[in-house]
NUGURO-451610 format. One record per residue (C-alpha): residue number from 0; residue in one letter; y, x, z. Coordinates in steps of 0.2 Angstrom, whole numbers. Each point is the difference from the previous one (the first is absolute). Layout:
BEGIN
<pos:NUM	code:A	py:Y	px:X	pz:Z>
...
END
This chain:
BEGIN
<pos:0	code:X	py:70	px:-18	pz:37>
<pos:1	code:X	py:-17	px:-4	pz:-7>
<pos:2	code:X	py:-10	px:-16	pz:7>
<pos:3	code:X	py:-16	px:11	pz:-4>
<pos:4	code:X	py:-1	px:20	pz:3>
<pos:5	code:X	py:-17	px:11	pz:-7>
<pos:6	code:X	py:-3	px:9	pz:14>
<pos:7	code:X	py:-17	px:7	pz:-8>
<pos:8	code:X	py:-14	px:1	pz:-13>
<pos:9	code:X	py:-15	px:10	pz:3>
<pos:10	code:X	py:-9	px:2	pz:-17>
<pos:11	code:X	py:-19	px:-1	pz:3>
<pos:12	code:X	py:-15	px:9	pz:-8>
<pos:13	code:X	py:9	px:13	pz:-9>
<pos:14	code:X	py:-5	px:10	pz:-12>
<pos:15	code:X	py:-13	px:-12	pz:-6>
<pos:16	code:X	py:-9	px:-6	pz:-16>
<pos:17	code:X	py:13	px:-5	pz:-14>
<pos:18	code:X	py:-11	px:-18	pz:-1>
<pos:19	code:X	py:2	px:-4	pz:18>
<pos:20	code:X	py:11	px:-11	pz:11>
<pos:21	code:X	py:16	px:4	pz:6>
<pos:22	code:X	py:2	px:-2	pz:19>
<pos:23	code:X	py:18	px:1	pz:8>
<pos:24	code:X	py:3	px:-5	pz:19>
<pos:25	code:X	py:19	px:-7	pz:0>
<pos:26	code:X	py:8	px:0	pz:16>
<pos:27	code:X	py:18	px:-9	pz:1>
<pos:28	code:X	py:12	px:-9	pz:12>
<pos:29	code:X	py:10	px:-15	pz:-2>
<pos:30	code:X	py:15	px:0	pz:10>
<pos:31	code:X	py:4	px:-19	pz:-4>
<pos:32	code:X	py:-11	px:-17	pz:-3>
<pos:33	code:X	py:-4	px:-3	pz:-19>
<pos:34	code:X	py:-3	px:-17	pz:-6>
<pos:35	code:X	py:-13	px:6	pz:-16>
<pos:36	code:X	py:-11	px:12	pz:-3>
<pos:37	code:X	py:1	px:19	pz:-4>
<pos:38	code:X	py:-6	px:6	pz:-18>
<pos:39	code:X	py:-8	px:17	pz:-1>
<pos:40	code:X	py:-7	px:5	pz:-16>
<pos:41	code:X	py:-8	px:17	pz:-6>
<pos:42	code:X	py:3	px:6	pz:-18>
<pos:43	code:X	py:-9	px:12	pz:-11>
<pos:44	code:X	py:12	px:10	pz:-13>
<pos:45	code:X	py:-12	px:2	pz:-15>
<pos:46	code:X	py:13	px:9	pz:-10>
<pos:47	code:X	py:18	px:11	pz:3>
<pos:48	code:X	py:7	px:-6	pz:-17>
<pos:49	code:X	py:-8	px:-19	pz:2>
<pos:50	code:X	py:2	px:-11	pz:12>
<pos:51	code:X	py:-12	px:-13	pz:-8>
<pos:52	code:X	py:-15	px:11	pz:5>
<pos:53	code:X	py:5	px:-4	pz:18>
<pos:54	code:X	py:-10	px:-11	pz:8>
<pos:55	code:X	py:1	px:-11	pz:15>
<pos:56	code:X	py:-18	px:6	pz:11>
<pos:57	code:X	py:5	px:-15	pz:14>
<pos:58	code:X	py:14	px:-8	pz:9>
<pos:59	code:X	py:-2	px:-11	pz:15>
<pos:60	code:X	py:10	px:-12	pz:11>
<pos:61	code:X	py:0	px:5	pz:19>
<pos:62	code:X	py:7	px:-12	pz:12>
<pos:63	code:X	py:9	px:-7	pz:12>
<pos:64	code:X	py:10	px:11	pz:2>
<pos:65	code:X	py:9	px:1	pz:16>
<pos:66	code:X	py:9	px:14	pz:11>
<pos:67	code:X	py:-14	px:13	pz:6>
<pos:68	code:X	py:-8	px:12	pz:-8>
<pos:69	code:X	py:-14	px:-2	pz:-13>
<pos:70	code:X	py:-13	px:11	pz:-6>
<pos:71	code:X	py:-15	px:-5	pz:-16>
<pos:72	code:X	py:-11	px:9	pz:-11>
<pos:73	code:X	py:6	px:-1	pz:-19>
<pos:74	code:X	py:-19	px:2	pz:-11>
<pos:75	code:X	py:2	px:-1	pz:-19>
<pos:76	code:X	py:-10	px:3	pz:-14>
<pos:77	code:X	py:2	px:16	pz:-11>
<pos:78	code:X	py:10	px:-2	pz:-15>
<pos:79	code:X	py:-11	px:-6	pz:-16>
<pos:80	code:X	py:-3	px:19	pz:-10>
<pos:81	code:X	py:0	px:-13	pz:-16>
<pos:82	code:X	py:18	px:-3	pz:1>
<pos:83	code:X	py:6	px:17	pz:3>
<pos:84	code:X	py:0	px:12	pz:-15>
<pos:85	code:X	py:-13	px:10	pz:0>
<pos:86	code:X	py:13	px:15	pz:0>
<pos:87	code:X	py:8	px:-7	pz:18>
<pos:88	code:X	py:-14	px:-1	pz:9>
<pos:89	code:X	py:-2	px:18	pz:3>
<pos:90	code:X	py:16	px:7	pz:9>
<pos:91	code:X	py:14	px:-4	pz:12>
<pos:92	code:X	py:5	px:-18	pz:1>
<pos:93	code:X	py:10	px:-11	pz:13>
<pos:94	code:X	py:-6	px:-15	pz:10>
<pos:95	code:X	py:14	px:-12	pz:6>
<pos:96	code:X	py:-3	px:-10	pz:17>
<pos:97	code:X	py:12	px:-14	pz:2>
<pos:98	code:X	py:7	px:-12	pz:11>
<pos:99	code:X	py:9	px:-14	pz:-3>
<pos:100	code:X	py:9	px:-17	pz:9>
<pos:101	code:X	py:4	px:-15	pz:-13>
<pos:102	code:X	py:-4	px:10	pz:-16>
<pos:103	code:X	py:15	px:11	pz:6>
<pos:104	code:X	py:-9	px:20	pz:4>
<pos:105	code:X	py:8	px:10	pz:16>
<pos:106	code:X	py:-10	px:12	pz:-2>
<pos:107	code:X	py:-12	px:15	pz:-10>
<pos:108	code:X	py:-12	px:12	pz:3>
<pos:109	code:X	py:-3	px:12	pz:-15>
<pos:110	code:X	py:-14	px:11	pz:0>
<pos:111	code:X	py:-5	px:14	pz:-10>
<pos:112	code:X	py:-21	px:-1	pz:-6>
<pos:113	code:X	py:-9	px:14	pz:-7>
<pos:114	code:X	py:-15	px:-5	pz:-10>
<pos:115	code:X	py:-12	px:13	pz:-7>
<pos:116	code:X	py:-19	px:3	pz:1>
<pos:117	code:X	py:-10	px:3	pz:17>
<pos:118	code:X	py:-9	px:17	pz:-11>
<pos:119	code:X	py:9	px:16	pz:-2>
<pos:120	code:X	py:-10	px:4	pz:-16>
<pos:121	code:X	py:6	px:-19	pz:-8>
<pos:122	code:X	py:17	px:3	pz:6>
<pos:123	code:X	py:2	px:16	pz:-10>
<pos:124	code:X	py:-11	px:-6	pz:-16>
<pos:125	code:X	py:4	px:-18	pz:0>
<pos:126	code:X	py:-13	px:-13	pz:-11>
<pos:127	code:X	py:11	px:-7	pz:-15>
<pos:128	code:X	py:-4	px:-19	pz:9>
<pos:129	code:X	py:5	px:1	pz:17>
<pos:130	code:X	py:-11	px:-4	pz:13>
<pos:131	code:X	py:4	px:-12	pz:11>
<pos:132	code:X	py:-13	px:-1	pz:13>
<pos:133	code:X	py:3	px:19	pz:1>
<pos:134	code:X	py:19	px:-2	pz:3>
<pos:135	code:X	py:7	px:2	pz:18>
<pos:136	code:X	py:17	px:-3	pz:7>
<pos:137	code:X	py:11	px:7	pz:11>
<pos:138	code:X	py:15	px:-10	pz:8>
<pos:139	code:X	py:14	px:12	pz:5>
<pos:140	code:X	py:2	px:-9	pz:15>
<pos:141	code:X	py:12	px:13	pz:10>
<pos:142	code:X	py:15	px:0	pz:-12>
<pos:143	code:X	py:4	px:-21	pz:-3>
<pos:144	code:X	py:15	px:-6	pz:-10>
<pos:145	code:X	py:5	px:-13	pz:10>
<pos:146	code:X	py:16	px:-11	pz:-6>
<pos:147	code:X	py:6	px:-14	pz:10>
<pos:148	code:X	py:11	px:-14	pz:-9>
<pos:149	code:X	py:13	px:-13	pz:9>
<pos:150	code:X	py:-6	px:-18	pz:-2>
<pos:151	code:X	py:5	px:-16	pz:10>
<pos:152	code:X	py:-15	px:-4	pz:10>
<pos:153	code:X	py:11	px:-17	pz:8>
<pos:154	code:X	py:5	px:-8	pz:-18>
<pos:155	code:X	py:2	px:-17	pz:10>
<pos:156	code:X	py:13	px:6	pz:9>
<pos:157	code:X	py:10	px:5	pz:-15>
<pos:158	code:X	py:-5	px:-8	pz:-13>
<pos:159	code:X	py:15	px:1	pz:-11>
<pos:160	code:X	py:-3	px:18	pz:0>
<pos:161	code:X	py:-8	px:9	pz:-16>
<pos:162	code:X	py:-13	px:11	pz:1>
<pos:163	code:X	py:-3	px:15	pz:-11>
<pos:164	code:X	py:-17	px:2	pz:-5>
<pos:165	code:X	py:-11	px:16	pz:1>
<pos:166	code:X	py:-3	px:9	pz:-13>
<pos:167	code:X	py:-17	px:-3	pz:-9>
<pos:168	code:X	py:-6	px:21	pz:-1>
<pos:169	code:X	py:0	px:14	pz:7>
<pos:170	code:X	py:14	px:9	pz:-10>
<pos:171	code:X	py:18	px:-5	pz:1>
<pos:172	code:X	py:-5	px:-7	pz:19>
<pos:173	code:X	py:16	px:-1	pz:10>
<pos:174	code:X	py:1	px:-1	pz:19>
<pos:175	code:X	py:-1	px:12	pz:16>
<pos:176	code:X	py:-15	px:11	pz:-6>
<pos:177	code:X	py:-8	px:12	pz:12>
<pos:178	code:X	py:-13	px:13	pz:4>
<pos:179	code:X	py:-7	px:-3	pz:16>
<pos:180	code:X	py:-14	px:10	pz:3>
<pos:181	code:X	py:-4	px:-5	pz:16>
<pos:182	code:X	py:-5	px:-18	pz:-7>
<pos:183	code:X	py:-16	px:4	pz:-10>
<pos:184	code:X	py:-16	px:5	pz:8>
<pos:185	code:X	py:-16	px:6	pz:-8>
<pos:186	code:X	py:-15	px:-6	pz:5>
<pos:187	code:X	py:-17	px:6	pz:-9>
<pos:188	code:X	py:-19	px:-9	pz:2>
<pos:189	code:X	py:-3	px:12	pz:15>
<pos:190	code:X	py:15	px:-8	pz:11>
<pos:191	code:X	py:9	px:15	pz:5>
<pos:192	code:X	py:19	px:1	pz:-7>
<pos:193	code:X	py:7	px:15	pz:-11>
END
């Protein structure tokens, strides 16, 4: 059984502007005392075929972490436009929220983006340079992949044990993966969920 359980993310201000912050609310339990901090990092994937167009938008330390339940609000920055290929940037792409004990990850939340411009007439007679500051996104925020992986959050007590490390992308991930639509809520500027 998990030390830590996602119990829900609310995604915040969506759809919105392609350059502005991501906002999620993370809500989770911890059912037992952990002596270091929770990682939780939120990833851009810049490109299908490239991982190396991905990019880290933040990643942050939250503790102490003892039993209760804990809720904070994740804000990042949009992904940089100059380090995604100008061909990516319109289109569907995936954002990665993850959380993390001891570089070990128990747990990701996939989500689909759709990014295409705010104006019907751009969007069927797209410019040949993209605009960016005319780009918005939408998260699909009621279908999340969520994959849970087994990690040792009490190494102490075992310390002869090896642990397996997570895999390092989105493809090929093994664990207990899992639609759960019920996790995700969509919030947009006026407050009232969809």
């Amino acid at each position: 059984m998990s030390a830590v359980n996602l119990t829900n993310v609310s995604v915040l201000d969506n759809p919105a502007p392609f350059l502005s912050p991501f906002q999620f609310e993370i809500s989770y339990e911890c059912v037992a005392p952990l002596k270091d901090d929770l990682e939780w990092k939120l990833i851009y994937v810049g490109s299908a075929e490239d991982e190396t167009y991905d990019q880290l938008l933040e990643s942050v330390l939250v503790g102490p972490v003892n039993i209760g339940n804990y809720r904070f609000i994740l804000q990042a920055d949009p992904p940089d436009p100059s380090k995604i290929r100008e061909e990516d940037i319109i289109g569907v792409t995936v954002l990665l929220l993850t959380g993390s004990y001891l570089n070990q990850e128990f747990v990701r939340v996939g989500y689909y983006v759709n990014n295409d411009y705010d104006d019907e007439q751009l969007r069927e007679e797209p410019p040949q340079k993209v605009l960016v500051d005319r780009v918005q996104r939408n998260i699909l925020s009621d279908k999340p992949r969520v994959t849970k992986f087994p990690i040792n959050f009490h190494p102490e007590n075992n310390e002869s044990s090896e642990q397996t490390p997570p895999p390092d992308h989105v493809t090929g991930a093994e664990g207990n993966e899992e639609e759960l639509p019920c996790l995700t809520q969509n919030h947009t500027n006026d407050g009232q969920g969809h």
